[in-house]
N, C-alpha and C positions, 0 to 999 in steps of 0.2 A: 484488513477487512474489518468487516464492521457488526456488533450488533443492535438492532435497531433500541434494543431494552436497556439504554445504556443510565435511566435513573433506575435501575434496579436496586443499586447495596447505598441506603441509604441513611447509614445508620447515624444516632444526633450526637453533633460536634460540640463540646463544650465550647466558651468563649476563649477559654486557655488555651485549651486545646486547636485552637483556628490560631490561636496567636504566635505557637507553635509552629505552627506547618509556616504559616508566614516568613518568619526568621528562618527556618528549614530552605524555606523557596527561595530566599535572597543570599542564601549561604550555600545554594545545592553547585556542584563542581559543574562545570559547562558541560553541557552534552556534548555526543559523540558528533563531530565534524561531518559535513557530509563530502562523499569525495571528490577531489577537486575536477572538474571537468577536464576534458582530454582538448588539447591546445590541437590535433590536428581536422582538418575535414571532414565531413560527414562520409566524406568514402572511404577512409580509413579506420581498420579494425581493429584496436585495442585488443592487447588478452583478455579474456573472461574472469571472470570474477564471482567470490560467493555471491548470488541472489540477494539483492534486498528484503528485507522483512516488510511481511504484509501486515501485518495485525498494527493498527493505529487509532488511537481515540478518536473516533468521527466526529468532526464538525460540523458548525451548523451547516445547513443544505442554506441557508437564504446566502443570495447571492449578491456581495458586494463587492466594489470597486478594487481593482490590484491593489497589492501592499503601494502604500505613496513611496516607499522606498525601492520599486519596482519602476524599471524604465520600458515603457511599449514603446515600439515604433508604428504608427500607419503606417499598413500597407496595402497593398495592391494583388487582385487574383493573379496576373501574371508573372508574378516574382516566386510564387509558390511554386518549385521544384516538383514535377510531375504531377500539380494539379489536374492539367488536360488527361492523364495519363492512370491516373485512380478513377474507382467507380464511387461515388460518393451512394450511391442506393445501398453497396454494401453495409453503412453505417447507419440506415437509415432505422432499422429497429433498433439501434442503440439510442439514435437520438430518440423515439418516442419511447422508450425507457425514461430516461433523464426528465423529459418532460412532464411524467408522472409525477415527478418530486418539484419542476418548477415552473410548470403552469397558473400555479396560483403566486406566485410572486412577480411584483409590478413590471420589472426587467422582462421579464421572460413568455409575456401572459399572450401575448399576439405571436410572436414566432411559434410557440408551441403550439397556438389555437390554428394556427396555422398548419403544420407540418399535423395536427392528429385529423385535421379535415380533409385534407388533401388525400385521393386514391395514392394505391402505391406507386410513386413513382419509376421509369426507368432511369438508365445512366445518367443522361443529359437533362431530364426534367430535375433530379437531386439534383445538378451541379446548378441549373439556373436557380434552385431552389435556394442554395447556400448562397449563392453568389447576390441575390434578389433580397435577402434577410441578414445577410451577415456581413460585418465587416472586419476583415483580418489583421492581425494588430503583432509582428514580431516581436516575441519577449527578448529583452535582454542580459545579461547579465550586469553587478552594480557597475561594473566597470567599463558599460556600455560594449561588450564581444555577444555575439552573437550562437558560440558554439557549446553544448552543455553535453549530459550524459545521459545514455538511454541503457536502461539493463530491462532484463525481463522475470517475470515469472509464470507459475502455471497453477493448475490444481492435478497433485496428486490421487495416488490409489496406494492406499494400505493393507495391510491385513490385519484383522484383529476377529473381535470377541466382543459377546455384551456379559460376557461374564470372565473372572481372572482363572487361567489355566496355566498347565507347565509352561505353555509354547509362549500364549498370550499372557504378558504379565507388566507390560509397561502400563499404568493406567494416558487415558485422555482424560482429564480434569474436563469440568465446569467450574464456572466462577463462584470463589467461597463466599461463605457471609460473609467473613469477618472482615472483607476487601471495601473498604471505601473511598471515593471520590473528594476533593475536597475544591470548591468553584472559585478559585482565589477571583477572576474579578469581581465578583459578587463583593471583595474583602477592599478592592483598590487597588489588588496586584496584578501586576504585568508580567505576563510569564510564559514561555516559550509554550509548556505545558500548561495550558490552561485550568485541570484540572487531573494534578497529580494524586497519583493511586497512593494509600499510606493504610494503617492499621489504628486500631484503637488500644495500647498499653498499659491498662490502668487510665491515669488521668491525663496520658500521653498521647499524641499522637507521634507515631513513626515510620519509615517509612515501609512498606510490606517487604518478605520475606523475597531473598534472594532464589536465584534459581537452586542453589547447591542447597541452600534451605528447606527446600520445595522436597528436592530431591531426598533433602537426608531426611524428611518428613516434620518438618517443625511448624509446616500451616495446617490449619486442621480440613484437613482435606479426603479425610475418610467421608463415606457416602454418596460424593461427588465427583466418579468417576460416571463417563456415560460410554466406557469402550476403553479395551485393554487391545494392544497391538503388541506386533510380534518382534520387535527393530527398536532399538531408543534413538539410531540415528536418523530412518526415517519420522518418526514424532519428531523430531527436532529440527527438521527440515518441513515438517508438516506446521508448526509454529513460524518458521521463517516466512512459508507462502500466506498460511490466515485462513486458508481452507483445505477443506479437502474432502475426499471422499474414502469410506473404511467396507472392505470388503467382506461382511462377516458371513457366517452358515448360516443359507437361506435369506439374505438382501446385502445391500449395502444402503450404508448410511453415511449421509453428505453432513458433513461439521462446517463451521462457520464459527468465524470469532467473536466472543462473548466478552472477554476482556483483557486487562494484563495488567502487571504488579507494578509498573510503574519504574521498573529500573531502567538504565540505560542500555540500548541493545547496544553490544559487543563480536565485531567478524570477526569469528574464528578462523575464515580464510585468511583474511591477515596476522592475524599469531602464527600461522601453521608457516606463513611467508618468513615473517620475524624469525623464527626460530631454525627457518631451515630446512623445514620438512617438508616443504614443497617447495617449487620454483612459479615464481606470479603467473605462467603461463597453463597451470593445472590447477590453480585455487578456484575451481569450480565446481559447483554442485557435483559434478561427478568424480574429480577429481579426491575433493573430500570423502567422498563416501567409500572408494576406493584408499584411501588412505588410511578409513575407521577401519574396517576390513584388515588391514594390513598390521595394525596397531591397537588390539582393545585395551592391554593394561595402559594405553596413554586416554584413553578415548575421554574417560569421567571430566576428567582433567578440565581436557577442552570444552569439552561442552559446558560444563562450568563456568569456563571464562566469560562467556554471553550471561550475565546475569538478569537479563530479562525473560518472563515466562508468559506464554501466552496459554488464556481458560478459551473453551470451546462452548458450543451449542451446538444441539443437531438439528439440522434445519427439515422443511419439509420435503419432500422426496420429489416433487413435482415441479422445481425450481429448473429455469432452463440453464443457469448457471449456478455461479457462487454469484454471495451477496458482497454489493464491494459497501465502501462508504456510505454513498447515499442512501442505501436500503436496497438497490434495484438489482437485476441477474447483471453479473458480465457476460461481454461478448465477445467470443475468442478472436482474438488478432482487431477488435474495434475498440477495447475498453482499455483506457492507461489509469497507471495511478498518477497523482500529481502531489506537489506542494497547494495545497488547499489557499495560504497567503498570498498565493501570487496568480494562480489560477482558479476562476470560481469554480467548485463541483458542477458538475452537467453541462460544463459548454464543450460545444469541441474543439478540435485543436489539431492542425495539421502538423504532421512528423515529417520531418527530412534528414533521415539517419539510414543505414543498411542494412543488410541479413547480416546474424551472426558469426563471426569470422569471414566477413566477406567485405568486397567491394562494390557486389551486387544492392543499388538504392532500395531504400526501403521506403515511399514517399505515399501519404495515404492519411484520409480522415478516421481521426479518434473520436473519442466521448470520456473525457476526463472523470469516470466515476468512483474512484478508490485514492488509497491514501496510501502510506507507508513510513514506517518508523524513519528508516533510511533515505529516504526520499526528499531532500532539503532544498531549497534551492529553486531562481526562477526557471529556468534551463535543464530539467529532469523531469527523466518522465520511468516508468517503469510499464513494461509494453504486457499485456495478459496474452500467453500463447494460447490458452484453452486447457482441456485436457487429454492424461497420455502421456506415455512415453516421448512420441513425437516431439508434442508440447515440452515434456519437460526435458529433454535436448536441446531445442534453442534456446528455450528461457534459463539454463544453467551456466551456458558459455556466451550470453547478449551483454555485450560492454562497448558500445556503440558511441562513436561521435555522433552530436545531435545539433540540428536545429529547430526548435518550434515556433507556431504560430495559433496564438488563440484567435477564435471567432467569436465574436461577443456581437449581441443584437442592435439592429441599426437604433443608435438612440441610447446606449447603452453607458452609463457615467465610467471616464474613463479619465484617473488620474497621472497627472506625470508622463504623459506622451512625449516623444523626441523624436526632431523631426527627423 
């Protein structure tokens, strides 16, 4: 998730010092892989798995054509798996979200103008709706397969404090000064990360502090707590989804992601797997957490291992959801995260994956408006349950074979199609 303030910490880069992060950026170790898609059927349910991380440096909202390294297929309404059989109205406030952010860009300026004119539709007036303006384009993978991976998440409830007590004493950060951005292509660099987070050392630039860093308190992070909770493993779970909500004496207060240090995120479902301590079939949000519980002199440890850290904001209290990428509320069970390079923010995108641990088809229009650390790849998608309990059930144990299809506007530049 996202925060819209993202030229916030802007502090000036020497010419060195950019020279620096340059060689940094051409020397940095390859980021974390994202997982490989599951070789069976959409009907088929893979074990669960820790959650992807939500918190991701938001991209631009303009919307351009797939990565060229990206292969679409045209396709046809009738090929989409339980088109007939979804209500596309459901999505329909999600798309006039999205179109908030891209009515004013040329792609998007008539389908938008469109759907914010239009009374509300019912069932069949949205599907002629989509079907009248859209055309649906099967993403593939490079190797031209068709089947990717669908995981889920949610927005949590916390407990905590606007001040530090016995109980409450984990802080929730905000983003420090000292944390800067740096725009390599502005420099000529190409870089997965377009604008790696790092610190100012003297006349150095390096990269910002690690999590166990954070933790053993070496960022100057005094003052910039906006809320202490009662749990380090749910804050650290509350950092893996990118939002959440904290239940204090007398309201609660909805956070939203402000930024992050720039490391690479690390599953600690998969160490807990490595090592033994679980079997792949329980590395799930709940499973982990039940494991913390079970194990505290191991717990630092691990959560350590993830050395990426995500800074909060606390949003305004009138929001219908969390804010994802583009700036806009999600919408539970209509909002996915995506790979931003391969799918533009704000289009939709129909899923042909299942319920969690099931056989049961999960087949139904999205609105691509969030991002994810973990989330790599043209064929992933991360599904937003909402929030709760409920919510955060499915979205802990969602590891879904998938297929999808974006809907991009009639007319819409579209490179590297097959037929």
């Amino acid at each position: 998730m996202h925060s819209t303030n993202s030229n916030k910490f802007s502090p000036r880069v020497t010419l060195a010092a950019v020279l620096v992060v340059l060689i940094m950026a051409a020397c940095r170790s390859t980021p974390e892989k994202p997982a490989a898609p599951p070789s069976a059927p959409p009907v088929q349910a893979p074990a669960p798995q820790q959650p992807a991380p939500r918190a991701e440096t938001p991209p631009a909202v303009t919307p351009v054509p797939p990565s060229a390294g990206t292969q679409l297929r045209r396709g046809n309404w009738t090929e989409l798996p339980g088109w007939r059989d979804d209500d596309p109205a459901a999505a329909w406030d999600a798309l006039l979200a999205s179109c908030g952010s891209l009515k004013a860009q040329e792609a998007w300026r008539a389908v938008c103008a469109a759907a914010q004119a239009a009374p509300r539709p019912d069932r069949e007036r949205a599907r002629r709706f989509f079907e009248l303006n859209f055309m649906p384009y099967q993403l593939l993978q490079p190797d031209g397969g068709t089947d990717g991976l669908a995981t889920g998440y949610y927005e949590p409830l916390l407990r905590g404090s606007r001040k530090p007590t016995a109980r409450f004493r984990y802080p929730v950060y905000g983003a420090p000064d000292d944390l800067i951005s740096i725009d390599l292509p502005a420099f000529g660099v190409e870089s997965r990360d377009s604008r790696p987070r790092a610190r100012l050392d003297g006349k150095q630039v390096v990269p910002y502090f690690d999590r166990a860093q954070i933790e053993a308190g070496a960022a100057p992070l005094r003052g910039r707590e906006i809320a202490w909770v009662d749990d380090p493993v749910e804050l650290f779970f509350l950092q893996i989804q990118g939002s959440g909500r904290i239940d204090l004496d007398g309201g609660v207060m909805r956070v939203g992601f402000a930024d992050h240090n720039g490391q690479p995120y690390r599953s600690i479902g998969r160490l807990l797997i490595d090592r033994g301590e679980l079997p792949a079939e329980r590395a799930s949000m709940q499973g982990i957490k039940a494991w913390a519980q079970q194990n505290p002199d191991k717990l630092r440890e691990v959560l350590d291992y993830n050395p990426r850290y995500i800074f909060f904001r606390e949003l305004p209290a009138g929001l219908s959801g969390p804010l994802g990428a583009m700036g806009v509320p999600l919408t539970a069970r209509r909002s996915i995260a995506v790979d931003p390079r391969f799918v533009p923010l704000g289009a939709p995108v129909f899923l042909a994956t299942t319920w969690p641990l099931s056989k049961k088809p999960l087949q139904q229009l999205m609105l691509a408006q969030d991002t994810g650390a973990a989330i790599r790849g043209a064929v992933r998608a991360d599904f937003f349950w909402g929030y709760g309990d409920d919510a955060g059930r499915e979205a802990g144990r969602m590891k879904q074979a998938l297929r999808m299809w974006v809907l991009l506007p009639q007319g819409y530049p579209v490179n590297n199609t097959a037929e």
